[in-house]
TORMI-639221 format. One record per residue (C-alpha): residue in three letters; y, z, x. Coordinates in Angstrom, 2 decimals, always signed. Layout:
BEGIN
<node 'ALA', <Y, Z, X>>
...
This chain:
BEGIN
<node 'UNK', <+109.05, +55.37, -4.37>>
<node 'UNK', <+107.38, +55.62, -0.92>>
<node 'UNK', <+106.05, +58.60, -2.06>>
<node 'UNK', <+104.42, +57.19, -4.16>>
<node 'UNK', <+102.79, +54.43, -2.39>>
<node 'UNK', <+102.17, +56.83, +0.28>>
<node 'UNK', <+100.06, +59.03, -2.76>>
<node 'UNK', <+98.25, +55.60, -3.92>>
<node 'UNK', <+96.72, +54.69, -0.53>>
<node 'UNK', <+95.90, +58.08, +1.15>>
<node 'UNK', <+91.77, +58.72, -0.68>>
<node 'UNK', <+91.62, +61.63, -3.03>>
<node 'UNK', <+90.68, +64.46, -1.72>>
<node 'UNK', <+88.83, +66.91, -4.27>>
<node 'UNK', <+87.86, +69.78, -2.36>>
<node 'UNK', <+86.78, +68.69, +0.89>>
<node 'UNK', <+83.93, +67.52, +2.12>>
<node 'UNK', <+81.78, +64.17, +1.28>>
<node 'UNK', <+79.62, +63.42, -1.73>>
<node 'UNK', <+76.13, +62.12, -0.40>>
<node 'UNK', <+76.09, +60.55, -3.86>>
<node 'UNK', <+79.28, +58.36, -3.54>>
<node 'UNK', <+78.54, +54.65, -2.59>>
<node 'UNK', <+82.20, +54.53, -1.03>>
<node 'UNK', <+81.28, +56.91, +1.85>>
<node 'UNK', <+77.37, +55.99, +2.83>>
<node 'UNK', <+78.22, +52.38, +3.39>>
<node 'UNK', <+75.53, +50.87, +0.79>>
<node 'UNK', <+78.22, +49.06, -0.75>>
<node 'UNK', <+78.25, +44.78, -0.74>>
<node 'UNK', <+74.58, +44.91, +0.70>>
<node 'UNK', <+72.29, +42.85, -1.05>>
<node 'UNK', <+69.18, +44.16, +0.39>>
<node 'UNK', <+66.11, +41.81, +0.07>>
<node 'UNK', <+65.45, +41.40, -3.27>>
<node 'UNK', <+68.84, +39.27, -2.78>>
<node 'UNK', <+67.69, +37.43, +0.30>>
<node 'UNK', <+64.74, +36.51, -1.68>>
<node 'UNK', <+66.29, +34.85, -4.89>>
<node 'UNK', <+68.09, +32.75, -2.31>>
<node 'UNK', <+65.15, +31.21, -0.59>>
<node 'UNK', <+63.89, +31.09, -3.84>>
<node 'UNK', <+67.09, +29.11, -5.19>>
<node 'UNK', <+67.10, +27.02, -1.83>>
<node 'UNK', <+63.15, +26.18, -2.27>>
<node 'UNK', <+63.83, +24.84, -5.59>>
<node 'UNK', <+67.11, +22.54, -4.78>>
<node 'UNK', <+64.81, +21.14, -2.44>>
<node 'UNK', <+62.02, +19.87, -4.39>>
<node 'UNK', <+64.64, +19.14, -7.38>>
<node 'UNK', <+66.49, +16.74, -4.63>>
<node 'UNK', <+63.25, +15.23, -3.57>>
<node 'UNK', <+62.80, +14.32, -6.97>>
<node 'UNK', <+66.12, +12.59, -7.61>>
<node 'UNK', <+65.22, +10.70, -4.46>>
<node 'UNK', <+61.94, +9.37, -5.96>>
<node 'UNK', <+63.28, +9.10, -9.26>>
<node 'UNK', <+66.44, +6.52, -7.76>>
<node 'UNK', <+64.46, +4.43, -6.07>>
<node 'UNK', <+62.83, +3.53, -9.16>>
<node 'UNK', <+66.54, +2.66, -10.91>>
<node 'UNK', <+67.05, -1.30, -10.46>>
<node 'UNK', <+70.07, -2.24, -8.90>>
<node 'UNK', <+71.93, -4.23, -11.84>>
<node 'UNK', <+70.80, -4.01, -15.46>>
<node 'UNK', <+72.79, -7.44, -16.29>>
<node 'UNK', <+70.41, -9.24, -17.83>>
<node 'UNK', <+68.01, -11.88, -15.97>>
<node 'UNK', <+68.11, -14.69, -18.22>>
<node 'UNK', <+71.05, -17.57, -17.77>>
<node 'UNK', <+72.97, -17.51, -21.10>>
<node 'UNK', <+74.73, -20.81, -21.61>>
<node 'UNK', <+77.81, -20.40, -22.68>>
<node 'UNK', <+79.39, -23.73, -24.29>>
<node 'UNK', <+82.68, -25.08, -23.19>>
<node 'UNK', <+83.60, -25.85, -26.67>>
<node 'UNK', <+82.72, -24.67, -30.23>>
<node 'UNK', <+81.05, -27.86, -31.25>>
<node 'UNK', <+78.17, -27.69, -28.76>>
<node 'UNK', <+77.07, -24.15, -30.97>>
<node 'UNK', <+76.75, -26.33, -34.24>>
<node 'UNK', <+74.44, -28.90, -32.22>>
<node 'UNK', <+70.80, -28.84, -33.30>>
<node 'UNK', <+68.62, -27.17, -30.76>>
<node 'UNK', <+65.01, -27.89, -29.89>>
<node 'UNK', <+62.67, -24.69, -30.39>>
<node 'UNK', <+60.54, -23.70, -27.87>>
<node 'UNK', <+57.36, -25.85, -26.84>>
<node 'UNK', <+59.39, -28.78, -28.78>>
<node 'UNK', <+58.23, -30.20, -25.21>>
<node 'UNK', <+54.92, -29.97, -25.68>>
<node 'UNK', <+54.41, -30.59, -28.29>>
<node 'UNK', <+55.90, -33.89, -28.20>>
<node 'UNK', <+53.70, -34.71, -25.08>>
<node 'UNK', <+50.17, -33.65, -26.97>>
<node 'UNK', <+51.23, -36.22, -29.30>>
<node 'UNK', <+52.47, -38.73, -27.43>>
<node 'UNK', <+48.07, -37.79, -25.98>>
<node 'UNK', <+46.32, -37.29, -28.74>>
<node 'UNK', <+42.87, -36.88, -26.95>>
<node 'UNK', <+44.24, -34.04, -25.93>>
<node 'UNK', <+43.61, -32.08, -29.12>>
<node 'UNK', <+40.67, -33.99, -30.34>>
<node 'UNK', <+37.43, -32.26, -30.06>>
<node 'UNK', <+35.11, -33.65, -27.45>>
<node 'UNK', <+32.98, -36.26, -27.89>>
<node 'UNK', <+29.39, -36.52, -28.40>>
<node 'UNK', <+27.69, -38.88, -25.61>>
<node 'UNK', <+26.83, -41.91, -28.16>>
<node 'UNK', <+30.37, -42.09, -28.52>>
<node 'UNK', <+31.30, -40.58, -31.94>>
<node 'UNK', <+32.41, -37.56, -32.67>>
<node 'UNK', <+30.57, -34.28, -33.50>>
<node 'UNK', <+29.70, -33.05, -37.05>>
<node 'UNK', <+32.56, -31.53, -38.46>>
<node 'UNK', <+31.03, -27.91, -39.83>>
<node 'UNK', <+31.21, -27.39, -43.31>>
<node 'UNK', <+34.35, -26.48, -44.69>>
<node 'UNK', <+34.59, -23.12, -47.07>>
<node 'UNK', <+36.19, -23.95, -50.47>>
């Protein structure tokens, strides 16, 4: 069994001598030369700008997306079958409560301007 070990480690001799051809005995093995020291400036160059724009891009993000408005939420089930005013309800109760507020304006001898002729 050593033997055998001893066979598997020693290198294979074939006839003596070294191949110039064999990438085992010239030492060109694991290199990467510089067509590999290239595509990794080239790979760090681009992680780079891609991080710079992440960093742009988050500063745009808000910081919560829970909504702005204040939603009322009712104690009890009856307030949701109360009627509700719609919006402007308001104001529109104050232009009537002044109606000169919606009337035309007045002509200086104190009536009011010719309505224009109406289509019909």
């Amino acid at each position: 069994m050593t033997t055998a070990l001893i066979l598997l480690a020693a290198p294979a001799s074939g006839g003596g001598g070294t191949d110039p051809n064999d990438p085992m005995q010239t030492g060109d093995v694991g290199t990467a030369g510089p067509f590999g020291l290239l595509l990794i400036v080239l790979l760090l160059i681009a992680v780079a700008f891609l991080v710079r724009s992440m960093g742009k891009h988050l500063k745009r993000v808000p910081r919560s997306f829970d909504p702005e408005d204040d939603i009322q939420i009712p104690d009890d089930a009856a307030e949701l079958f109360e009627p509700q005013r719609p919006p402007g309800a308001d104001l529109l109760d104050e232009l009537r409560r002044a109606p000169r507020a919606i009337e035309p304006p007045r002509r200086k001898d104190g009536g009011l301007p010719a309505q224009p002729p109406t289509e019909g």
